[in-house]
N, C-alpha and C positions, 0 to 999 in steps of 0.2 A: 214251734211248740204245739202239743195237740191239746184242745179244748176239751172239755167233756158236755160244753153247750154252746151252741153258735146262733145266731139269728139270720133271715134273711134281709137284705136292703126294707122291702113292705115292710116286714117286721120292727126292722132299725127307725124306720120312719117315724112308724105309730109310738114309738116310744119315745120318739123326743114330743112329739104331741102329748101325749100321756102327762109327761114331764112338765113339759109347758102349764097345763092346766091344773095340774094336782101337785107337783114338786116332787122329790126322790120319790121313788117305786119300787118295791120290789115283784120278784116272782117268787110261788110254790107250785109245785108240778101235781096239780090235784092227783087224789089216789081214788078217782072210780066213786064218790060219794053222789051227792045230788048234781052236782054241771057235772058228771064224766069225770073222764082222763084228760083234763087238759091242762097247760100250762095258765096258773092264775094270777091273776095279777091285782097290785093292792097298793094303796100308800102306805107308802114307811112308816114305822107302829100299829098298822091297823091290825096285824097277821103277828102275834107273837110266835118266835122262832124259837123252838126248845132245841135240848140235848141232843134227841130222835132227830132233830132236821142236819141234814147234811148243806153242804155251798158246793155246789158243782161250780160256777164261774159267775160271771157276768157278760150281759147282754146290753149294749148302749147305754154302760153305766150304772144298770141295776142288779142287784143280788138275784141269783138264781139256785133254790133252793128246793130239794125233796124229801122226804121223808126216809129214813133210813134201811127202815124194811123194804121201802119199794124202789131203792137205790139196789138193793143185793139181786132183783133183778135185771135192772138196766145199768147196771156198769159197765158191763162188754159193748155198749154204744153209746156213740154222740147224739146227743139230743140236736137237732136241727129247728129250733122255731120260724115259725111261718105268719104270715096271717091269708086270713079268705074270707069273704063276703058272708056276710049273714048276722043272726045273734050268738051268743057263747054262753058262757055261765052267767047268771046276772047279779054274781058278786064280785065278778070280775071287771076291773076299771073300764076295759074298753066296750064292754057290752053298747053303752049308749054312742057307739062310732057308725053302728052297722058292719063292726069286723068283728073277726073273734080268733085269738090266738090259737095256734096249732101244732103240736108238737109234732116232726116227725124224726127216724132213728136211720143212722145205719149201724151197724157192726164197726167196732174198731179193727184194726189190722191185729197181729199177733206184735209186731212194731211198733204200733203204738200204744197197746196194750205197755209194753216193753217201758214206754215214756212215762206211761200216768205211773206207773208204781215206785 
């Protein structure tokens, strides 16, 4: 079955940490505000989820969620999250890890395209 978000292992990791210390998590795929574009992350109720927010999947358990206008962009790719050294957004859980989530994409097949619809 194809995903429309996947995580890497680093990624998979930081999130049972995450977990560990805060309890369920979810993600929003920031839209370009103050941290960027990047994939955000929060405790469960912190991040009210309206109408606008789409569920692409789940990532080691946690919702992963974008906003709908900037979903009609990136629907034709898989979100791949990542992590990588440094700080991120600093409303983001993992900032105080020294990591910070990463989104990257490829293009879906025309095949798998075929699957999500």
């Amino acid at each position: 079955m194809v995903e429309r978000v996947i995580a890497t292992d680093d990624a998979l990791a930081l999130i049972e940490k995450l977990k560990e210390k805060h309890g369920p998590i979810i993600f929003h795929q920031s839209g370009g505000c103050c941290d960027g574009s990047s994939p955000m992350c929060y405790p469960e109720g912190d991040l009210i989820i309206g109408n606008a927010d789409v569920l692409l999947g789940e990532i080691g358990g946690a919702k992963f969620y974008m906003h709908k206008s900037q979903f009609d962009y990136w629907k034709h790719t898989q979100l791949i999250i990542d992590v990588v050294d440094g700080r991120g957004g600093m409303f983001s859980l993992e900032g105080v890890e020294g990591k910070r989530f990463l989104t990257r994409s490829r293009a879906f097949t025309s095949e798998e395209l075929a699957q999500l619809k």
